[in-house]
C-alpha positions as CSV (number, residue, x, y, z in Angstrom):
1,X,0.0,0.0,0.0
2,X,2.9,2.5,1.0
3,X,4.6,2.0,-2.7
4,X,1.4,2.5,-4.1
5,X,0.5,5.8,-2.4
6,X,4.4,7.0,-3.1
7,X,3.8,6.3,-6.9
8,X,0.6,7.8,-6.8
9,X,1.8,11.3,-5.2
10,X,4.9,10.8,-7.5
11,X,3.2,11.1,-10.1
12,X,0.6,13.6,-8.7
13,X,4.0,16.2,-8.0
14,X,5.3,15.4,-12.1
15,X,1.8,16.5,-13.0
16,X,1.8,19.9,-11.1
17,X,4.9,20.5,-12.3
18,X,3.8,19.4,-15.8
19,X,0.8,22.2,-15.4
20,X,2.9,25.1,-15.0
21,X,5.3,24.2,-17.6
22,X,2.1,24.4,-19.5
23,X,1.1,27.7,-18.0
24,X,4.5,29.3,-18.6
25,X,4.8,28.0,-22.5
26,X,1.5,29.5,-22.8
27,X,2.6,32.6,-21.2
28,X,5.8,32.4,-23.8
29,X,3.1,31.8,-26.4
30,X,1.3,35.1,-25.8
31,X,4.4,36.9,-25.4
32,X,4.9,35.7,-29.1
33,X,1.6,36.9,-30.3
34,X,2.2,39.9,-28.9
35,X,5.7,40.3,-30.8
36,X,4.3,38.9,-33.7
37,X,1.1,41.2,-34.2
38,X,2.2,44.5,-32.8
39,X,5.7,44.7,-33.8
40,X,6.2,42.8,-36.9
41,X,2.9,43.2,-37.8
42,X,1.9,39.5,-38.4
43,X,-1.1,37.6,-38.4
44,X,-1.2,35.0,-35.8
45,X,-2.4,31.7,-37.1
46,X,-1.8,29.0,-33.8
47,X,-1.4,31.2,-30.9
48,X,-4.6,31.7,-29.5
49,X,-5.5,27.9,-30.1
50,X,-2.3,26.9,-28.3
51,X,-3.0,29.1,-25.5
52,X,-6.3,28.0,-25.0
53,X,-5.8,24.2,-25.1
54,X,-2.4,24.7,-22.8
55,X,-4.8,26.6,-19.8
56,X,-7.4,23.9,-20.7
57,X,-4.8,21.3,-20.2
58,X,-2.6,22.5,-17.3
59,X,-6.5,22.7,-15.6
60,X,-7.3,19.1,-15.6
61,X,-3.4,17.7,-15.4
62,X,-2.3,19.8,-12.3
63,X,-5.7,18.3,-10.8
64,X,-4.0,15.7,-9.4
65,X,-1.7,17.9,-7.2
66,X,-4.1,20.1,-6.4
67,X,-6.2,17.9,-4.7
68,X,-3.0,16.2,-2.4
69,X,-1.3,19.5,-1.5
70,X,-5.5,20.9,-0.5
71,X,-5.0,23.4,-2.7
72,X,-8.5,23.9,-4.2
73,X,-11.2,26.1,-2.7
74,X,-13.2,24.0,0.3
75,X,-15.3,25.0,3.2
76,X,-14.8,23.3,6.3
77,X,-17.4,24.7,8.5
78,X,-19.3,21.6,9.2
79,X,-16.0,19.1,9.8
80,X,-14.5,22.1,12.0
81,X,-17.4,21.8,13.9
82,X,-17.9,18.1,13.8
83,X,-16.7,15.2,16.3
84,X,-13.9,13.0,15.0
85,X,-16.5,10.2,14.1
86,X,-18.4,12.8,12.1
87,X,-15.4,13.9,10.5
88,X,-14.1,10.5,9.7
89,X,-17.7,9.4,8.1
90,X,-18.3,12.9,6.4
91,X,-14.7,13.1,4.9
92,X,-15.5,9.2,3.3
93,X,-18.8,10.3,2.0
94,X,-17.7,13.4,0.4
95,X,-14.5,11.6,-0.8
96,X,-16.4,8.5,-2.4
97,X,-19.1,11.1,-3.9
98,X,-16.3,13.0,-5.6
99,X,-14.7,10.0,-6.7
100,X,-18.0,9.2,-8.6
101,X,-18.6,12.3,-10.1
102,X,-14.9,11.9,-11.4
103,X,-15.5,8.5,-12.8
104,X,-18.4,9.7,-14.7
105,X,-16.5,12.9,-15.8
106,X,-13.7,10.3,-16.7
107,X,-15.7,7.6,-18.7
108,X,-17.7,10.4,-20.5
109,X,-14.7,12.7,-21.8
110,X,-12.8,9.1,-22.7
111,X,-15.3,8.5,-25.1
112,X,-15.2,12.2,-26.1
113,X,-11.0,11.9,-26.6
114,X,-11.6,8.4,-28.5
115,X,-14.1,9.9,-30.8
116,X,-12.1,13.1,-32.1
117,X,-9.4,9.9,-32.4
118,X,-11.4,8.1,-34.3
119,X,-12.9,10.4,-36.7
120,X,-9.6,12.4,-36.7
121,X,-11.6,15.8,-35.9
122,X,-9.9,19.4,-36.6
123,X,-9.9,22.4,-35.1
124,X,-12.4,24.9,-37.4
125,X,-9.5,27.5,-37.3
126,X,-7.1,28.1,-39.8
127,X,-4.6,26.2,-37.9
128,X,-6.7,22.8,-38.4
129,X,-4.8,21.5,-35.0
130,X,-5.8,17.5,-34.6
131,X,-8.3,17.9,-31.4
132,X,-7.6,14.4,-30.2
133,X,-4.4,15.9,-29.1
134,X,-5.2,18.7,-26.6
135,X,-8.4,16.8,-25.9
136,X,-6.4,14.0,-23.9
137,X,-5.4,16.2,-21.4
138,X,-9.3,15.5,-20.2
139,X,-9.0,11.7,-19.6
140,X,-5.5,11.2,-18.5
141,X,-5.8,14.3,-15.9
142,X,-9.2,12.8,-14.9
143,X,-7.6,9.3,-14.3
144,X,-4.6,10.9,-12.0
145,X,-7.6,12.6,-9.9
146,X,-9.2,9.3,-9.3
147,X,-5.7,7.7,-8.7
148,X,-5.1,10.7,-6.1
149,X,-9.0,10.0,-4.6
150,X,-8.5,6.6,-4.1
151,X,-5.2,7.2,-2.5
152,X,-6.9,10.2,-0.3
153,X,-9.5,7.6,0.7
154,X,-7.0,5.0,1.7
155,X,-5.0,7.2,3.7
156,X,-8.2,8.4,6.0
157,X,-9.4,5.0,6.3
158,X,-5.8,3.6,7.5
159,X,-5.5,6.3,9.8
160,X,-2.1,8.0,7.8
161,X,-4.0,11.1,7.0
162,X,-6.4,12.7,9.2
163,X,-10.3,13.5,7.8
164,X,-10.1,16.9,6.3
165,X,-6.1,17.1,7.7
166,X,-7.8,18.1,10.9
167,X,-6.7,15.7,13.6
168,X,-9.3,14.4,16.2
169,X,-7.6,16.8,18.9
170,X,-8.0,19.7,17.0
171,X,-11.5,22.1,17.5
172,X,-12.4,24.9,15.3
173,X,-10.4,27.2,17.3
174,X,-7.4,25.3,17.0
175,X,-7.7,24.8,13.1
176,X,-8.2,28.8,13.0
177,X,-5.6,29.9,15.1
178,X,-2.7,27.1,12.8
179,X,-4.3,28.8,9.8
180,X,-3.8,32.0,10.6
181,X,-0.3,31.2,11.8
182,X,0.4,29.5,8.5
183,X,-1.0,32.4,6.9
184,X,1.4,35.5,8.8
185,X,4.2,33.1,7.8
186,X,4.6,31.4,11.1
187,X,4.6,34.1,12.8
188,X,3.6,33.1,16.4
């Protein structure tokens, strides 16, 4: 189980970093617009598809990371406030639930993915880029979140993570006051 959950948070960090090398070549990318259409006075032909399929992409391949390092929006006003029991049982349902949802999501853009494969669809810009390319992005980054779900589940329910990272010592108060600690900078 341990070399399990190190692959899957291995592979979890090489997708975050894959997602902002994404972000930054599509940063270089408008840079080059930019060069290209005020400066030289060129038409730009790829950029703005490139662009646009690199956000789209980083989005769902950086997922992964995202959801190990907590780093997507989430209230916790009910598990603050909720006994460790509660805590435990809510963090399962809400993990299991997502998990679905992402399943779904993943089935339903695999078919998408394997149907501009198979019909070898094209962008409808002058650029004609193969869609089947950027459109990947959808299931692979979808089957890393369900990797990093089922490896989030196992954690809680083997005790190595705590539900919601808040242990069962911790109240509300506690949480707020590390939170606000982490936030200063550590400042005490």
């Amino acid at each position: 189980m341990d070399r399990f959950i190190r692959a899957v948070t291995f592979v979890s960090r090489v997708a975050g970093v894959t997602g902002a090398l994404m972000i930054g070549l599509a940063v270089l990318i408008i840079c080059d617009m930019v060069i290209e259409r005020y400066v030289f006075n060129l038409t730009t032909i790829w950029q703005i598809d490139a662009v646009t399929y690199l956000i789209v992409g980083a989005t769902f391949i950086s997922s992964p990371y995202v959801l190990m390092t907590r780093g997507h929006v989430n209230v916790d006003i009910l598990p603050l406030h909720a006994g460790p029991r509660a805590r435990y049982a809510l963090a399962l349902f809400t993990s299991f639930v997502a998990l679905a949802f992402c399943v779904v999501l993943f089935v339903l853009c695999t078919a998408y993915w394997y149907e501009a494969y198979t019909e070898r669809w094209l962008s409808n810009t002058v650029w004609r880029a193969r869609l089947w390319i950027p459109l990947l992005a959808m299931p692979v980054g979808l089957g890393l979140l369900i990797l990093q779900y089922v490896v989030d589940i196992a954690c809680v329910m083997t005790g190595r993570a705590s539900p919601f990272g808040i242990s069962a010592r911790q109240d509300a108060e506690d949480v707020a006051r590390e939170q606000a600690r982490e936030a200063l900078g550590g400042a005490p």
